[in-house]
C-alpha positions as CSV (number, residue, x, y, z in Angstrom):
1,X,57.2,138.7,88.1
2,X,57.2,141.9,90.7
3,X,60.5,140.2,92.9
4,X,61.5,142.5,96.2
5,X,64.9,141.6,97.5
6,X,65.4,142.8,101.6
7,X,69.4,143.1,102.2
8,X,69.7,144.4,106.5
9,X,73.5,145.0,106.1
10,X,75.3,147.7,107.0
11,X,78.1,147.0,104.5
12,X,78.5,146.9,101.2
13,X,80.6,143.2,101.0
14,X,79.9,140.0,98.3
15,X,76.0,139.3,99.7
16,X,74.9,142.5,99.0
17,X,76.2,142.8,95.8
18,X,75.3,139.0,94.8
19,X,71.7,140.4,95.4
20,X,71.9,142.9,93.4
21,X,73.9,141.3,90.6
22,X,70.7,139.0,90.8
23,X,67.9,141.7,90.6
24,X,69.7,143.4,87.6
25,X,69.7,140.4,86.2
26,X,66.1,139.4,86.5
27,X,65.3,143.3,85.8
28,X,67.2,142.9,82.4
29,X,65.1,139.6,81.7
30,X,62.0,141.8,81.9
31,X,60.9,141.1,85.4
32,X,60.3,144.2,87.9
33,X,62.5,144.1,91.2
34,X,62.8,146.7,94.3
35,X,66.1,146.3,97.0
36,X,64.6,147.0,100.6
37,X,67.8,147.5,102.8
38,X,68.8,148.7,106.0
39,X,71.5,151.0,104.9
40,X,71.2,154.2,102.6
41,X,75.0,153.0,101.6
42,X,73.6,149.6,100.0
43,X,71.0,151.4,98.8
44,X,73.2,154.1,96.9
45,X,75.5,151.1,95.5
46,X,72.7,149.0,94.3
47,X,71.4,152.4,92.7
48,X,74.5,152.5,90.6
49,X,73.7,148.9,89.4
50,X,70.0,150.3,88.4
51,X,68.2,148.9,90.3
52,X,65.2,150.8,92.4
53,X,65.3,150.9,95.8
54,X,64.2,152.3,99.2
55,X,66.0,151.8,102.7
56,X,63.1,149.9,104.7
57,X,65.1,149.3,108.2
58,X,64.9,145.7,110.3
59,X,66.2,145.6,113.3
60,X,67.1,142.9,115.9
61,X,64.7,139.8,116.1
62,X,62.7,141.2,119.3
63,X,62.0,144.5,116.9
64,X,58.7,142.7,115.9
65,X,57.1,146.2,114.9
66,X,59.8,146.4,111.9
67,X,58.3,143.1,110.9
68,X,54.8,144.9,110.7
69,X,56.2,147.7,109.2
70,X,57.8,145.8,106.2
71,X,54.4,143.7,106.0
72,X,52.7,147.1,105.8
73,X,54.8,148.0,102.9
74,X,54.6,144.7,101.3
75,X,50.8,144.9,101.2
76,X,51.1,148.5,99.0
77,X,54.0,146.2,96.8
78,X,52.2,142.9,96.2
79,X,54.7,141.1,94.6
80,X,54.8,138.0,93.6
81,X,58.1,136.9,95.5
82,X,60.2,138.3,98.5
83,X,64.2,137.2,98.5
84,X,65.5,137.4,102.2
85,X,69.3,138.4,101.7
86,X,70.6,138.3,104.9
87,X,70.1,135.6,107.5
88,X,70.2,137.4,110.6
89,X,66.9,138.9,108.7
90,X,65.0,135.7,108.4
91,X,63.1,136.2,111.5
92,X,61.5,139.4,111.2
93,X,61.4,139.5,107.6
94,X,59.7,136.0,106.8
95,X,56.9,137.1,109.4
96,X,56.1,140.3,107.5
97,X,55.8,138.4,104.4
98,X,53.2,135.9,105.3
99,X,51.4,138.6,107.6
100,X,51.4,140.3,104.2
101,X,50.4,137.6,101.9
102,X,53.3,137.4,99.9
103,X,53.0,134.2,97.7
104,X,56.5,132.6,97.4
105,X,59.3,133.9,100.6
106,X,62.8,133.0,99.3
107,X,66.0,133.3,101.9
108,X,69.3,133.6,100.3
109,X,72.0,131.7,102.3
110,X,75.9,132.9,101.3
111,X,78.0,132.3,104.1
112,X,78.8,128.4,105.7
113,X,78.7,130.3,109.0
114,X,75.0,131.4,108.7
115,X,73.3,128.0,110.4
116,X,69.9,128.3,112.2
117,X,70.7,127.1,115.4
118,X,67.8,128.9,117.5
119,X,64.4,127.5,117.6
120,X,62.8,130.8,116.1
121,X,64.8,130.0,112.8
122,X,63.7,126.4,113.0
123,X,60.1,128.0,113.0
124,X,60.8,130.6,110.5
125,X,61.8,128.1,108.1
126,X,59.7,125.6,108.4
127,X,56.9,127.6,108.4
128,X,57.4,131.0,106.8
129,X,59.9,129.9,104.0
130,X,59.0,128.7,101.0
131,X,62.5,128.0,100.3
132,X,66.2,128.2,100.8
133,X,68.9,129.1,98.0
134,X,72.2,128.2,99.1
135,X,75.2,129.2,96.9
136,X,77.4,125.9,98.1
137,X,76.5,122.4,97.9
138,X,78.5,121.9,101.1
139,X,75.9,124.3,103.1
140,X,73.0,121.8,102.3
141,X,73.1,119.2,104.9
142,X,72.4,121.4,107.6
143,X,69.6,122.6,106.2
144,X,68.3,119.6,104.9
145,X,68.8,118.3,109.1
146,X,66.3,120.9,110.2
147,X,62.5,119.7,110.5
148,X,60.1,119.8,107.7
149,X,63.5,121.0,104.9
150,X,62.5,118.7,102.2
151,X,65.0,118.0,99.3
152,X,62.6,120.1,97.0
153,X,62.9,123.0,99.7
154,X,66.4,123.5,99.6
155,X,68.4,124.6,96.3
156,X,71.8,125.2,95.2
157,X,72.1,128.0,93.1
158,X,76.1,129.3,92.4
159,X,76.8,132.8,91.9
160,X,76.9,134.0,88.6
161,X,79.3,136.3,87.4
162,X,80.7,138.4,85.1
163,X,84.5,139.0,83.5
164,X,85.5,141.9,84.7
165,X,86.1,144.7,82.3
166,X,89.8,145.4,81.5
167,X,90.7,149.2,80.3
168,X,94.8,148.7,81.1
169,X,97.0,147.0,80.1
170,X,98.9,144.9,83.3
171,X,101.7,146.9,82.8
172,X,99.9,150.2,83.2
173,X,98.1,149.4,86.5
174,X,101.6,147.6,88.1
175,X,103.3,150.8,87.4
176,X,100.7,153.1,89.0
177,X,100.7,150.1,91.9
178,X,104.3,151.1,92.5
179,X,105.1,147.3,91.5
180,X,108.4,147.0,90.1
181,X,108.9,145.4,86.1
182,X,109.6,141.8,86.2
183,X,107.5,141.0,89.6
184,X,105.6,138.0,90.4
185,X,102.3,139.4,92.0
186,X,99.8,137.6,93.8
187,X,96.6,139.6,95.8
188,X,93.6,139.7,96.7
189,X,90.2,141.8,96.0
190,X,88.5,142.1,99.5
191,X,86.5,144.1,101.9
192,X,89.8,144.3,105.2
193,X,88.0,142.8,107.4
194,X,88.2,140.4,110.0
195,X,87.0,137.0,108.3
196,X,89.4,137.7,105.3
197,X,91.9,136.7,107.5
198,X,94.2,139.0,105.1
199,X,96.7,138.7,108.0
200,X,98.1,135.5,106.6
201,X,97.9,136.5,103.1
202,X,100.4,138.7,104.3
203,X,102.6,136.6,106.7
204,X,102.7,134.0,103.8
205,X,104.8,137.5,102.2
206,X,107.7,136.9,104.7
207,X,108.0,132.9,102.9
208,X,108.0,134.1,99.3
209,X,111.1,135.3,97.6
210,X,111.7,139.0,97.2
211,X,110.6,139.1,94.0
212,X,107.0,138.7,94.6
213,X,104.5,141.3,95.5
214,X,101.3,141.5,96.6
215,X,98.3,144.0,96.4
216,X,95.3,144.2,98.3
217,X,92.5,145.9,96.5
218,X,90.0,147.5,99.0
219,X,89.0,148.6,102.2
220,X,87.6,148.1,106.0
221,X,88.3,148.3,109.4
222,X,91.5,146.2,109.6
223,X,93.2,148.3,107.3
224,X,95.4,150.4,109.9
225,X,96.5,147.0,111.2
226,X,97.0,145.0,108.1
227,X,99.6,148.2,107.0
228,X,101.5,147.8,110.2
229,X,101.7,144.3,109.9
230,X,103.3,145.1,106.2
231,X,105.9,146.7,108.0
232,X,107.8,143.7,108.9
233,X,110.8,142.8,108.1
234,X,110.8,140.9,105.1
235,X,107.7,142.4,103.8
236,X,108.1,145.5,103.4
237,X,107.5,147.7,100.6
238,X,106.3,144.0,98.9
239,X,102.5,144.7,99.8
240,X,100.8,147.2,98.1
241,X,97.3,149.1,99.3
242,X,95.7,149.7,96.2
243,X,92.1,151.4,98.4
244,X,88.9,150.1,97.0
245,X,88.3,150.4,93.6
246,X,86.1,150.4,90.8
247,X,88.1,149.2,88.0
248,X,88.2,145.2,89.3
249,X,89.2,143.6,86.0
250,X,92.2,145.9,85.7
251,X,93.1,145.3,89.4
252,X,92.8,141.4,88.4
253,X,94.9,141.6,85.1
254,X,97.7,142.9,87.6
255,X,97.9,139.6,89.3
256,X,99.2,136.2,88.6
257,X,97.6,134.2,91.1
258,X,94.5,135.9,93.3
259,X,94.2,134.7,97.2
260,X,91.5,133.6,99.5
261,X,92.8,133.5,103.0
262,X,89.1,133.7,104.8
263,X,88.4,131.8,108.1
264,X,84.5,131.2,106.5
265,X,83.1,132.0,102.9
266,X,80.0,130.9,101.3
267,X,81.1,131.0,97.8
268,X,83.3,133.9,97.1
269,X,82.5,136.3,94.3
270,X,85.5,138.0,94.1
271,X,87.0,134.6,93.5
272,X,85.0,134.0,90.6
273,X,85.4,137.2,89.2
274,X,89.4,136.3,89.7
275,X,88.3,133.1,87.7
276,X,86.1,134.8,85.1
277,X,89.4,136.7,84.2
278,X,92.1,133.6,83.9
279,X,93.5,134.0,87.1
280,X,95.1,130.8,89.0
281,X,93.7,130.9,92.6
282,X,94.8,129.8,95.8
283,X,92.2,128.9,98.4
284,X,91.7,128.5,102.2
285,X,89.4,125.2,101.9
286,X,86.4,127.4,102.7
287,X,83.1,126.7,101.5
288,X,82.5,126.6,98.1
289,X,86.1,126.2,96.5
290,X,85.7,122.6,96.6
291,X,83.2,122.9,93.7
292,X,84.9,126.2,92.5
293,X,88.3,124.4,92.0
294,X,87.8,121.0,91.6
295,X,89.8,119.9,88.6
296,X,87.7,119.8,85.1
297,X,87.6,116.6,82.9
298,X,90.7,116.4,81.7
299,X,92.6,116.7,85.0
300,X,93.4,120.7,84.7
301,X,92.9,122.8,88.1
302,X,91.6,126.1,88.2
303,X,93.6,126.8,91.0
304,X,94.8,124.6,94.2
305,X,93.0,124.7,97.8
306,X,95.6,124.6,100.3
307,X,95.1,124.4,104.4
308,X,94.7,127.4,106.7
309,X,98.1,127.8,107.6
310,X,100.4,130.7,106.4
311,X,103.2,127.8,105.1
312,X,100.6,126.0,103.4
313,X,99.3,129.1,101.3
314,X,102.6,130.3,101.2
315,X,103.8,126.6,99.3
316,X,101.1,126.7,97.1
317,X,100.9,130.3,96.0
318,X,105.1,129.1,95.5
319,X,103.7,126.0,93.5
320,X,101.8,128.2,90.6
321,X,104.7,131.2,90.5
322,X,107.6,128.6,89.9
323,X,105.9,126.8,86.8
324,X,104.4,128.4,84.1
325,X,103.3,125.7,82.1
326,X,100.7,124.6,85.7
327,X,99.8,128.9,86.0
328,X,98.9,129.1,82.4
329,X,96.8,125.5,82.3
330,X,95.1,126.8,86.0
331,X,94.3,130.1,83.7
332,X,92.3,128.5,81.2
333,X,90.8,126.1,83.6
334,X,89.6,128.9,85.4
335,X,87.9,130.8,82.8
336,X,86.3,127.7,81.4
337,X,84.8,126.5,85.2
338,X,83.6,130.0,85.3
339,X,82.2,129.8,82.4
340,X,80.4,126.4,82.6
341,X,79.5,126.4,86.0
342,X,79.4,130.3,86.8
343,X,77.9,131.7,84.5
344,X,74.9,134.8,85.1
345,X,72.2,133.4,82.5
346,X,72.6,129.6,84.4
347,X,71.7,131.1,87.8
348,X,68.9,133.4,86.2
349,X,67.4,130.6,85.0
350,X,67.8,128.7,88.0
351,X,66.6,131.3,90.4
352,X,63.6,131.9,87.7
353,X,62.5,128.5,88.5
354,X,62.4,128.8,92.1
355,X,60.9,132.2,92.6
356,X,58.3,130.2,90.0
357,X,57.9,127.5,92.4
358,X,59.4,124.7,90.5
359,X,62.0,122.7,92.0
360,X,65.7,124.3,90.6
C-alpha cells in the first residue's frame, strides 16, 4: 500500500510522533508512506524517524482552498489510504481526499478531548470518513453516538511502543541530574505544557519526604513557571529540569515511579514507554490508563490511578516508594501489559487491516 499520513500541528508532542512511529512502522513492513504536515519542525523530526515528507499547510476550517490544494496534491500521490492525524484537520482534510478520489480516508483520534461537537464534523464523518481509529476504548461511545458511526466504522487501536534504549547505567544519569545517592525519584517525560498539569506533579513535592526527587524531562511554554513554582519552600532543589532529551530510556531508568498528572490524555505514549521500561506509574484517571493499568490476571498492577488532586497523587506516588515488594511486582506488571497489549507488530497488524478495509 502507498499510505499518506496529514499531521496540522505546530508541535512536536505524543500525536505527532504516534504518527510517525506508525508510518515507520508500515514503511519497515514494506509498504510506501509520505507525512504531509503543517510545520517544517514536524517535518524535520519525522525526517529523523525516516520517513519522507513534505510540509503541505491546512489552515482553519473556512480555508477551503487548502482543502483543494491538498486534493491537488493527492491526485499527483494516488495512494491507496490517507490517515488524518489531527482532529482539528478533519474538515478540510477529509474533503480534499474524496475531491481527490482517495479510496479509504482514515482519522486518527488520540486525545478524549477531541469530540465532534459541530455539525460540519458530523458531516465529515459520516460522509467523508471511511473510518475512525481511536487509541482508548473509553473514546468510543461518542463516536459510536454520532449519525451513520456503525460499530464496523469505529476501531480501537492502542499505541504501540517500543522499550526505550538504555546506554547508562541509573547511577550515571542521577549523578549528571544533580540527584543525590540514595534518593527515591519519581518524574515525568512531557512536553511543559498546560494540559500536563505538571503543576501538581510538583505540589504533590511539598507532601513527600525530603528524600524524594523529581525530574521533569522536557520542554514548552510553562517551563519559566513550573521553575518558579520549584522554588517553594519545601521543594526546592528536590525537582530537577532535565530539558528535552533524546536519550528517553536512560531518563526512565533514572526513575522509580514515572507520573501522569494531565487534565486530558488520549492514551499517553510516554506512559507506555515508562511501562515498556518496568517503571511503576501513577495516573490522573485520564483516558486510557484504565486499560493501561488495569491489574493483569493474577491480581498485579502496573501502576495505581489515583484522582486529580495533588494529595491523592501525592499518597499514591507515597504507596509504591514505601514498599518494594508492590514497586517491583508494578515493574514487571508493567513490562508484561506493555508487552501484551502494547506492543508495535499488534497495532501494525491492526492498522493493516483497517487501512485494508477489513473491520480491526
Amino acid at each position: 500500500m502507498f499510505v499518506v499520513a496529514h499531521n496540522g500541528a505546530r508541535i512536536w508532542g505524543g500525536a505527532e510522533r504516534a504518527t510517525s512511529l506508525l508510518l515507520a512502522g508500515l514503511q519497515a513492513r514494506g509498504h510506501r508512506v509520505l507525512l504531509l504536515c503543517n510545520d517544517p519542525r514536524v517535518a524535520r523530526r519525522a525526517e529523523e524517524m525516516g520517513i519522507p515528507t513534505e510540509v503541505l499547510e491546512l489552515g482553519g476550517d473556512a480555508a477551503l482552498h487548502h482543502a483543494l490544494r491538498l486534493a491537488a496534491r493527492l491526485r499527483r500521490l494516488h495512494p491507496d489510504a490517507l490517515i488524518i492525524g489531527t482532529f482539528k484537520k478533519v474538515w478540510l482534510a477529509s474533503l480534499g481526499a474524496r475531491l481527490a478520489g482517495v479510496r479509504r480516508v482514515v482519522a486518527r483520534i488520540g486525545l478524549e478531548t477531541d469530540t465532534p461537537r459541530r455539525a460540519k464534523y458530523h458531516l465529515a464523518l459520516r460522509r467523508w470518513v471511511d473510518a475512525v481509529v481511536l487509541n482508548a476504548g473509553r473514546l468510543r461511545p461518542a463516536y459510536l453516538a454520532l449519525p451513520g458511526m456503525t460499530p464496523e466504522r469505529v476501531a480501537v487501536i492502542p499505541n504501540g511502543v517500543f522499550a526505550p534504549e538504555r546506554t547508562r547505567s541509573r547511577e550515571e544519569v542521577r549523578a549528571e541530574l544533580g540527584i543525590p545517592a540514595g534518593a527515591r525519584v519519581v518524574g515525568a517525560v512531557a512536553r511543559l505544557a498546560v494540559q500536563k498539569r505538571l503543576d501538581r506533579l510538583i505540589e504533590a513535592m511539598a507532601l513527600l519526604p525530603g528524600d524524594v526527587h523529581c525530574v521533569l524531562a522536557g520542554d514548552g511554554p510553562q517551563r519559566t513557571a513550573l521553575e518558579r513554582l520549584a522554588e517553594r519552600p519545601g521543594v526546592s532543589r528536590r525537582v530537577h529540569f532535565a530539558g528535552w532529551r533524546s536519550d528517553t530510556g536512560d531518563v526512565l531508568a533514572a526513575l522509580d515511579v514515572f507520573v501522569v498528572s494531565s487534565d486530558s490524555e488520549g492514551m499517553s505514549n510516554a506512559m507506555l514507554e515508562a511501562m515498556a521500561a518496568g517503571v511503576p506509574v501513577v495516573s490522573t484517571p485520564v483516558s486510557g490508563v484504565d486499560e493501561a493499568l488495569a491489574p493483569l490476571g493474577d491480581g498485579r498492577r502496573p501502576g495505581i490511578v489515583a484522582g486529580f488532586g495533588v494529595g491523592e497523587i501525592a499518597a499514591a506516588v507515597r504507596e509504591l516508594l514505601d514498599d518494594a515488594a508492590l514497586r517491583q511486582a508494578a515493574s514487571a506488571a508493567a513490562r508484561e501489559r506493555a508487552a501484551e497489549r502494547f506492543g508495535v507488530e499488534r497495532m501494525l497488524d491492526l492498522w493493516e487491516r483497517v487501512l485494508r478495509g477489513e473491520s480491526a
